[in-house]
C-alpha positions as a Markdown table, in Angstrom:
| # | Residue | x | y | z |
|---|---|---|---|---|
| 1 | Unk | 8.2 | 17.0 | 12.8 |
| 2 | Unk | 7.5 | 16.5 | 9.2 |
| 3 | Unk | 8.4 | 13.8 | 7.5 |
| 4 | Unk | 7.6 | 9.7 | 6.1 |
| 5 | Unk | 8.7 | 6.9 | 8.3 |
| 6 | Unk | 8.3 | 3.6 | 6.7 |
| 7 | Unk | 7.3 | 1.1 | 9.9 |
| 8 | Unk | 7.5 | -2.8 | 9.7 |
| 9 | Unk | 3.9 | -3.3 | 11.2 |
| 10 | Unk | 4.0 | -6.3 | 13.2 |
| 11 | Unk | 1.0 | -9.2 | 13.3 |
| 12 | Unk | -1.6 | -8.3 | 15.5 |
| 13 | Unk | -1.7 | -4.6 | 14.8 |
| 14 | Unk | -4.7 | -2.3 | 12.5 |
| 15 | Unk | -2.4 | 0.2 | 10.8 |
| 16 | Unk | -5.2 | 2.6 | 12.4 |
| 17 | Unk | -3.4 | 1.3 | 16.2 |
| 18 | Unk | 0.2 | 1.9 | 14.5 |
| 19 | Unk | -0.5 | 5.4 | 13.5 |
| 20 | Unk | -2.5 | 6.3 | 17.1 |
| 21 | Unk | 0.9 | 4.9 | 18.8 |
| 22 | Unk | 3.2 | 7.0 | 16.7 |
| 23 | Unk | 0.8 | 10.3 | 17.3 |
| 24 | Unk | 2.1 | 9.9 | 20.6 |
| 25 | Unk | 5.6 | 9.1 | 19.2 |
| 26 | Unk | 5.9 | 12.1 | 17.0 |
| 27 | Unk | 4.3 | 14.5 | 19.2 |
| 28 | Unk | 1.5 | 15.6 | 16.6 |
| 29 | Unk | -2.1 | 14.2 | 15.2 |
| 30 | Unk | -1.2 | 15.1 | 11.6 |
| 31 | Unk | -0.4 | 11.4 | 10.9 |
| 32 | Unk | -1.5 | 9.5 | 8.2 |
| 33 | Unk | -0.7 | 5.8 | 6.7 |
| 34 | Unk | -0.3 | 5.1 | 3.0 |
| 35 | Unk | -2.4 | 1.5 | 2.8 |
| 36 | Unk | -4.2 | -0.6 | 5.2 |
| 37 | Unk | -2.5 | -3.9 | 6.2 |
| 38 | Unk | -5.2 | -6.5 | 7.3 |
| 39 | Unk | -4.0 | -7.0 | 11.0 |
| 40 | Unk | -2.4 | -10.7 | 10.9 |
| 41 | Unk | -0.5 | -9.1 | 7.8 |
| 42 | Unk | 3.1 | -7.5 | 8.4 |
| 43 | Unk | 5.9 | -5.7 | 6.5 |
| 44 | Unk | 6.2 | -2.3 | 4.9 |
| 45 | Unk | 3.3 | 0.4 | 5.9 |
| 46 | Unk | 4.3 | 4.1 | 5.3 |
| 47 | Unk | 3.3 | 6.4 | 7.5 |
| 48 | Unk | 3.2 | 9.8 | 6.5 |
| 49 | Unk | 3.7 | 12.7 | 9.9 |
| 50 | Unk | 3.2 | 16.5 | 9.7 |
| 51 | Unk | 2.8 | 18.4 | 6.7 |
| 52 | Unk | 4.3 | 14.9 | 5.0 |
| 53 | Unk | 0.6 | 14.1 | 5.0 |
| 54 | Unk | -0.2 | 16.0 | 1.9 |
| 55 | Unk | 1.3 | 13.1 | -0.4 |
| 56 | Unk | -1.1 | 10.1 | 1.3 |
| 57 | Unk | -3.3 | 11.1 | -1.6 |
| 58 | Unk | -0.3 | 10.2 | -4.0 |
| 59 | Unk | 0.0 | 7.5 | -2.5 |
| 60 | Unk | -2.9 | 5.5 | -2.2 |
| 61 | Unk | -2.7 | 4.7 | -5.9 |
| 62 | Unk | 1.1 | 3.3 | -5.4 |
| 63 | Unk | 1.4 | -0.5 | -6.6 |
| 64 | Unk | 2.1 | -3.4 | -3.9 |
| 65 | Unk | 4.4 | -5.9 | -3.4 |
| 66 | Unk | 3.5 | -8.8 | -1.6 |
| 67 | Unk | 4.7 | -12.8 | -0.2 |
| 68 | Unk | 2.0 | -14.5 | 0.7 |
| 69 | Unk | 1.3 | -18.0 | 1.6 |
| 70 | Unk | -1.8 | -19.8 | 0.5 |
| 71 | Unk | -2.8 | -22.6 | 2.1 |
| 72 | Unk | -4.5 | -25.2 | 0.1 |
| 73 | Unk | -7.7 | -27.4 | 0.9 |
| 74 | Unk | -9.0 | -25.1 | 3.8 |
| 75 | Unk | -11.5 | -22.3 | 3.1 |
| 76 | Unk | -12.6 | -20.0 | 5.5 |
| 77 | Unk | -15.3 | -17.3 | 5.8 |
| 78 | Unk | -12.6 | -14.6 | 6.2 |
| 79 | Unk | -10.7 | -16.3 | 3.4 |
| 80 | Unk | -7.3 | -16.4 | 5.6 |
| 81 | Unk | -6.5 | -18.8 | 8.7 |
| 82 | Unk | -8.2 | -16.7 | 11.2 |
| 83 | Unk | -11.4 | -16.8 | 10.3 |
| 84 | Unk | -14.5 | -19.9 | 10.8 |
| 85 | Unk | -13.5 | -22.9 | 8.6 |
| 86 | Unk | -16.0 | -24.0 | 6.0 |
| 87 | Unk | -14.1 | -26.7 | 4.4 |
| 88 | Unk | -11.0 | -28.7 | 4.8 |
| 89 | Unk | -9.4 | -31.7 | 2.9 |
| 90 | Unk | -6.1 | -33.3 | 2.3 |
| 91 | Unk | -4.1 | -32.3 | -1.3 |
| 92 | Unk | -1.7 | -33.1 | -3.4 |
| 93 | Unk | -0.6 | -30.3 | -5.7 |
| 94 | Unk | 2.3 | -30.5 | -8.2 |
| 95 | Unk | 4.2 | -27.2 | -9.5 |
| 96 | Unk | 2.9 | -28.0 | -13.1 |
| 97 | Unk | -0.8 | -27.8 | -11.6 |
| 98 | Unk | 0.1 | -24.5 | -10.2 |
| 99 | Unk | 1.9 | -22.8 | -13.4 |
| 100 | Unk | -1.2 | -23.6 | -15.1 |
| 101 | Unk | -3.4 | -21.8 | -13.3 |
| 102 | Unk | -1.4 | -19.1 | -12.0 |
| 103 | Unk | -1.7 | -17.2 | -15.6 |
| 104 | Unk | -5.3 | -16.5 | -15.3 |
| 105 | Unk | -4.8 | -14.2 | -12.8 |
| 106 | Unk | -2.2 | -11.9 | -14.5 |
| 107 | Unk | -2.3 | -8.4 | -15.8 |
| 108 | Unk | -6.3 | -7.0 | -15.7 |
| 109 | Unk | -8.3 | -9.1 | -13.8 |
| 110 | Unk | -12.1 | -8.7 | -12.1 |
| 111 | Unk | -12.2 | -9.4 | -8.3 |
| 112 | Unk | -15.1 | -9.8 | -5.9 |
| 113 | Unk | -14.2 | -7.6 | -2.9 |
| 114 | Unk | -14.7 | -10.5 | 0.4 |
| 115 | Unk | -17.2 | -10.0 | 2.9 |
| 116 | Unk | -14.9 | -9.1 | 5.3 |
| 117 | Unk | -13.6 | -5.7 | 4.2 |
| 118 | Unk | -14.4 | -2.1 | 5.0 |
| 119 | Unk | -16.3 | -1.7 | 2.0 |
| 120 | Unk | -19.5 | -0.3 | 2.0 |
| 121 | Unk | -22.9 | -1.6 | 0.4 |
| 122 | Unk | -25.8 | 0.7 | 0.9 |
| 123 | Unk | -24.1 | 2.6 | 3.6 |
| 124 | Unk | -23.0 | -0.3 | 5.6 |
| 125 | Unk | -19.8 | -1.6 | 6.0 |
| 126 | Unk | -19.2 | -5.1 | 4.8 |
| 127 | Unk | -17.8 | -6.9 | 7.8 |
| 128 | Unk | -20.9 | -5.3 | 9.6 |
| 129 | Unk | -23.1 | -7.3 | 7.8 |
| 130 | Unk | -20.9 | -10.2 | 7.5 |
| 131 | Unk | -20.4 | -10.5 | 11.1 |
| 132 | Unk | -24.1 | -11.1 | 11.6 |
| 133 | Unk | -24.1 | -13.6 | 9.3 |
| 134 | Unk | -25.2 | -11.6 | 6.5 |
| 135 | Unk | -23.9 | -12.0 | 2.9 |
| 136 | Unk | -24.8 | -9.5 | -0.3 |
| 137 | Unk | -24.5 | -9.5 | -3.9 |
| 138 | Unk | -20.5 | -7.4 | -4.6 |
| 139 | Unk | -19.9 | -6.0 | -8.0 |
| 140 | Unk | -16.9 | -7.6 | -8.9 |
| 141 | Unk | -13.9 | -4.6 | -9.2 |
| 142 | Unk | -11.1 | -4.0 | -11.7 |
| 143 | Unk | -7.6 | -4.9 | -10.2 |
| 144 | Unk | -4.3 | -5.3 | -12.1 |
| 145 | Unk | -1.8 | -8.2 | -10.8 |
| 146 | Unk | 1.6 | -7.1 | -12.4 |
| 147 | Unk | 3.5 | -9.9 | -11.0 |
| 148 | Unk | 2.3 | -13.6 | -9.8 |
| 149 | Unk | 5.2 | -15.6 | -9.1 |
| 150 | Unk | 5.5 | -19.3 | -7.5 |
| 151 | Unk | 8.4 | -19.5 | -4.9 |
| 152 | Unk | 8.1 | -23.0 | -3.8 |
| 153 | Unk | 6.3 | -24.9 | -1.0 |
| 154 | Unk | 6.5 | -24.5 | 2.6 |
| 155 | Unk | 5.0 | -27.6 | 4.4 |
| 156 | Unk | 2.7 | -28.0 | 1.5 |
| 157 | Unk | 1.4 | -24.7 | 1.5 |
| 158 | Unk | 2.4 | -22.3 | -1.5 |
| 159 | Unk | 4.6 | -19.5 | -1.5 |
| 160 | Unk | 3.9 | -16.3 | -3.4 |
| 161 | Unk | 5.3 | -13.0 | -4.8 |
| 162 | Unk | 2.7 | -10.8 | -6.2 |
| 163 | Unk | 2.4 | -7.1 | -7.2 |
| 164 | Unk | -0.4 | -5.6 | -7.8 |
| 165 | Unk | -2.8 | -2.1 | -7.7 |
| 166 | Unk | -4.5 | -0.5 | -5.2 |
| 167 | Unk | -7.2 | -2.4 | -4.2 |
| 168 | Unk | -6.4 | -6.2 | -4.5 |
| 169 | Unk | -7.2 | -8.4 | -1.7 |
| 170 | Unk | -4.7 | -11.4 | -1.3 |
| 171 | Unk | -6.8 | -13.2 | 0.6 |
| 172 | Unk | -9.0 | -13.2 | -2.0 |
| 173 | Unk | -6.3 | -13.7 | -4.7 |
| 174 | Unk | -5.5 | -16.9 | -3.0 |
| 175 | Unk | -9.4 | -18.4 | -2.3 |
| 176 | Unk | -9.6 | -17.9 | -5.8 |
| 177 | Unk | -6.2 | -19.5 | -7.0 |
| 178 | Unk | -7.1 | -22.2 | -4.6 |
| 179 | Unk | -10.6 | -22.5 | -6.5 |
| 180 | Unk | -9.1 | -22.7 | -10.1 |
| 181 | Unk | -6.7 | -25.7 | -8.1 |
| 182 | Unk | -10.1 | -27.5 | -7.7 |
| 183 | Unk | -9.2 | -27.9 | -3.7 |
| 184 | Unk | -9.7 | -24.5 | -2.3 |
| 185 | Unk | -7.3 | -22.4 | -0.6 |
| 186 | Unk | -7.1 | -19.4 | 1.7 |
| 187 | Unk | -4.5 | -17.0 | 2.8 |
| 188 | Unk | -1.8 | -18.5 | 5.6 |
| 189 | Unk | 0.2 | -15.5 | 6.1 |
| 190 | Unk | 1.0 | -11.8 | 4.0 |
| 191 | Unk | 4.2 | -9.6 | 4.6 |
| 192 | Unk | 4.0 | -6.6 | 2.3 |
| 193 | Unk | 7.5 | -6.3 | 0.9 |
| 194 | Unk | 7.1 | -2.9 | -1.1 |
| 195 | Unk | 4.9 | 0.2 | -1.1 |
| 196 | Unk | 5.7 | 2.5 | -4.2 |
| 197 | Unk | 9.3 | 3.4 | -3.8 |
| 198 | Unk | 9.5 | 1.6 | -0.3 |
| 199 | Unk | 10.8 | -1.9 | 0.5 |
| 200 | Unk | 11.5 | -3.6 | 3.6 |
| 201 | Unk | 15.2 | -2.1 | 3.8 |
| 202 | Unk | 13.8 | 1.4 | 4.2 |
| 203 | Unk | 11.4 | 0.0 | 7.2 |
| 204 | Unk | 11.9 | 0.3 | 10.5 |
| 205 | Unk | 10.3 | -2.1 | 13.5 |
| 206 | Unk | 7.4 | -0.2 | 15.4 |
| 207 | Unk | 8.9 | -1.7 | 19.1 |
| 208 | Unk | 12.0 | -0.1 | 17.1 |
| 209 | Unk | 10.3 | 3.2 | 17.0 |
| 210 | Unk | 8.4 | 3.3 | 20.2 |
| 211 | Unk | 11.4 | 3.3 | 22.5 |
| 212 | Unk | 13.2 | 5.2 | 20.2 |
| 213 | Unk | 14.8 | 8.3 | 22.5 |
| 214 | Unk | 15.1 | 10.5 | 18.9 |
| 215 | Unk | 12.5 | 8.7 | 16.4 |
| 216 | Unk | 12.9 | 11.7 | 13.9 |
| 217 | Unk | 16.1 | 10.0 | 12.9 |
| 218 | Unk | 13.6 | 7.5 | 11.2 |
| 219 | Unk | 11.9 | 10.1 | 8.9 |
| 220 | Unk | 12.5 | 10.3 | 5.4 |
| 221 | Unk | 12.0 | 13.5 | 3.5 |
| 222 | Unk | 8.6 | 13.6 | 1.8 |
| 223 | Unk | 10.5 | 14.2 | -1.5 |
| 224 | Unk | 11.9 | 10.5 | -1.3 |
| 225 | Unk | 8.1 | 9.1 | -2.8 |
| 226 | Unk | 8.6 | 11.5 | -5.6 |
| 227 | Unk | 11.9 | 10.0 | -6.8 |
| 228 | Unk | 10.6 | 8.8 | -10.0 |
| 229 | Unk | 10.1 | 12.2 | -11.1 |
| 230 | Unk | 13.1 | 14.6 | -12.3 |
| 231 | Unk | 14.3 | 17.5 | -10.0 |
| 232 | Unk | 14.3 | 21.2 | -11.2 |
| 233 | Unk | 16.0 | 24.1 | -9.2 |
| 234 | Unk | 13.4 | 27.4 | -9.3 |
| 235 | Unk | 14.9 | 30.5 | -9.6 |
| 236 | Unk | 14.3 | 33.2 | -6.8 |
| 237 | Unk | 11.9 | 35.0 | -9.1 |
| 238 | Unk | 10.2 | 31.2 | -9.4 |
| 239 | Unk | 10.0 | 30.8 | -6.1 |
| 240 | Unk | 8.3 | 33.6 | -5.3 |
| 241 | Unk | 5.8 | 33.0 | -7.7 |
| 242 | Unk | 5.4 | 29.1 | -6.5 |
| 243 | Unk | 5.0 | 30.2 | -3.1 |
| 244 | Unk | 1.9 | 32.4 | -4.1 |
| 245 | Unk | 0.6 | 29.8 | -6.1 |
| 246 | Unk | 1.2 | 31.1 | -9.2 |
| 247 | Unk | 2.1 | 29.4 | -12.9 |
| 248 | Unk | 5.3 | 30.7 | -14.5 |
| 249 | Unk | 7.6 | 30.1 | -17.5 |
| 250 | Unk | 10.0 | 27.5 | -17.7 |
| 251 | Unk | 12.0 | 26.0 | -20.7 |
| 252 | Unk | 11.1 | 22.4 | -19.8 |
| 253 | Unk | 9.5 | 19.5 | -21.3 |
| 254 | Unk | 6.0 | 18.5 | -20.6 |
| 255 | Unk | 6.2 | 16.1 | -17.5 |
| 256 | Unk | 5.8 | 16.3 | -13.4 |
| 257 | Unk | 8.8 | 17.5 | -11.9 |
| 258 | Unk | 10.3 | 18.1 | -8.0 |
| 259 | Unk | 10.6 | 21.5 | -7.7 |
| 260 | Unk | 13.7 | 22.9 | -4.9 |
| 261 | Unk | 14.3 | 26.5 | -4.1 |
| 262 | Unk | 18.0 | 27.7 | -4.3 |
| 263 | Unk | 18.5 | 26.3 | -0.8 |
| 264 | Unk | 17.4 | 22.8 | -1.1 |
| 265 | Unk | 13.9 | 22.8 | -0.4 |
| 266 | Unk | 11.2 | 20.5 | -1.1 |
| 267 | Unk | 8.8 | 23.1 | -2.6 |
| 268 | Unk | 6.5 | 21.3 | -4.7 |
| 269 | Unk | 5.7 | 18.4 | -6.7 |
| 270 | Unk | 4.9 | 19.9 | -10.0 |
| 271 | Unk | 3.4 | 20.1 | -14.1 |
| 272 | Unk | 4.3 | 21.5 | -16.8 |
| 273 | Unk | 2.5 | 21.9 | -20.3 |
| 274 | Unk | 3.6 | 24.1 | -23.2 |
| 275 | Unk | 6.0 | 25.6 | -21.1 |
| 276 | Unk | 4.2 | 26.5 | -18.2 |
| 277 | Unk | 4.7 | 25.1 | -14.9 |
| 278 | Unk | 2.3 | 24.8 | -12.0 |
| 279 | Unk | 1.6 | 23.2 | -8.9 |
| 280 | Unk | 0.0 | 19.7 | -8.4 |
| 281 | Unk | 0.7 | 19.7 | -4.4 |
| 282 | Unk | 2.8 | 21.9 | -2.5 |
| 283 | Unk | 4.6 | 20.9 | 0.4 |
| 284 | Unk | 6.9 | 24.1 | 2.1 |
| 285 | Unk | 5.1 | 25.8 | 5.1 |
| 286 | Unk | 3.4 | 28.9 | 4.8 |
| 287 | Unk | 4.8 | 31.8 | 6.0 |
């Protein structure tokens, strides 16, 4: 089976548990997931099955889309509501407080990676050394938040839309929002709404797919994260040549292009400069 099925991960699951489970699903181990969710996290997680996972490396650069709720007055070592609680008070926040603060962390921003994360720091993984109480210096990293929006309250706590670049942390997007607040603030909940051309109407619920008698109905064609790009039909003679890895003429404008043979198949995802097109990834099976 080849193919991308987009899975609503439930809370409670590592997206490393989801794709071991659909291994088992899908009959193969050439699974792959487009994006860790944090485990208390839920929503849209792409998993990518067969020779599908040649595009994860497209993918990890795909922008985010995210509702989050940040709970003001309570900070926590893990900076979300399931970690050790550090501080805690009673607020009173207003929607003009919240509009004022909420620009500084639009567009190109630098964040501080938490302790808590997978990142490594002299060979060692951060939540390693953060687990035995450790905590060291993190070069704060470039991140671009495309969209902040304020939804409204829910019991007091806020409600957020954001969109942002491969490797933002919202928990750490909402300590620090709760910081410029003056009160603090942590991450309640996070359901990822989008992944790069994936929103929750393309996802499917995991219990969905693990009793599922045919779960190949659920995969998309790998083409469908490509969809921003224009389709070309190759000639036979093009074909041939893109099957041996080889550059060839065509009379097209610079760009990346889908490239189909004359039957309909996803061949490659493709360049072309001064007339010349080539392959960036290709995606048929060899004969």
């Amino acid at each position: 089976m080849n193919g991308i099925v987009i899975v609503d991960k439930p809370s409670g699951w590592t997206s490393q548990d989801v794709t071991a489970r659909l291994r088992r699903v899908f009959g193969t181990r050439r699974i792959g997931h487009g994006g860790t969710l944090d485990p208390m996290a839920t929503g849209v997680l792409p998993v990518f099955v067969g020779r599908a996972t040649r595009g994860v490396e497209f993918f990890e650069h795909a922008e985010k889309g995210y509702e989050a709720l940040l709970v003001p007055g309570l900070t926590t070592d893990t900076e979300d509501t399931t970690g050790t609680v550090l501080t805690q008070q009673e607020v009173s926040i207003t929607e003009e407080q919240i509009e004022a603060v909420l620009p500084k962390f639009r567009g190109d921003i630098l964040q501080v990676p938490p302790m808590y994360s997978a990142l490594k720091v002299n060979g060692q993984k951060l939540y390693d050394l953060a687990r035995k109480g450790k905590e060291v210096p993190r070069e704060p990293r470039p991140i671009t938040i495309s969209e902040l929006t304020f939804l409204g309250f829910e019991d007091g706590n806020l409600l957020l839309r954001v969109q942002c670049s491969k490797g933002t942390y919202i928990r750490t997007l909402c300590k620090d929002i709760g910081q410029a607040l003056g009160c603090g603030g942590c991450m309640g909940r996070l359901r990822r709404i989008r992944a790069g051309e994936y929103t929750l109407k393309d996802a499917v619920p995991l219990e969905t797919l693990l009793n599922a008698e045919h779960p190949e109905q659920y995969l998309l064609p790998v083409d469908s994260m490509f969809s921003n790009y224009p389709a070309v039909k190759l000639t036979p003679n093009q074909e041939k040549r893109c099957r041996n890895g080889n550059a060839f003429s065509v009379p097209l404008a610079p760009g990346t292009y889908r490239a189909y043979s004359q039957n309909g198949e996803f061949l490659m995802l493709a360049k072309v400069e001064q007339g010349t097109m080539t392959t960036v990834k290709s995606f048929f099976e060899p004969e």
